[in-house]
Steps between C-alpha positions, in 0.01 A plus 500: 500500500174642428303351756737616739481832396124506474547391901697769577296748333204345681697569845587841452135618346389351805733646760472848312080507481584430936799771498727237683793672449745201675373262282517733207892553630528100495341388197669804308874435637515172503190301233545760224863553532509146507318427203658782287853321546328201381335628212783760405312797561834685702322865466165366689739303784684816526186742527354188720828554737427877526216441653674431827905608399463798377439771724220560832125592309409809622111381540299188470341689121867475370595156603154376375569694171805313466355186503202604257818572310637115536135336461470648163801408338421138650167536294636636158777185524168238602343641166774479331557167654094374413 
């Protein structure tokens, strides 16, 4: 479980440093929200879902803010996790 979300994380500090905001979408929606089910986290796969569910971002700086947002909860539960 840990390695996988070390992956993850990996994926989305990479997409975010290139501001790939598809693969941002992706790896949000479906690889977090995937592993949150897994690991019981349902507030993270909710927030995860928003991402994409939730409503039209009104710029790139919100949707990007959003998934700051997700990458640092992943963080506090890989500390937690470590």
């Amino acid at each position: 479980m840990r390695e996988e979300l070390d992956d993850i994380l990996g994926g989305l500090h990479y997409a975010r440093r290139r501001e790939d905001l598809g693969r941002l979408a992706l790896l949000t929606y479906w690889e977090v929200r995937r592993w949150a089910r897994v690991a019981r986290q349902e507030r993270l796969a909710a927030h995860a879902a928003e991402v994409i569910t939730e409503h039209p971002h009104a710029s790139r700086g919100e949707f990007l803010a959003i998934v700051d947002d997700v990458i640092r909860e992943l963080e506090s539960l890989r500390r937690r996790l470590h």
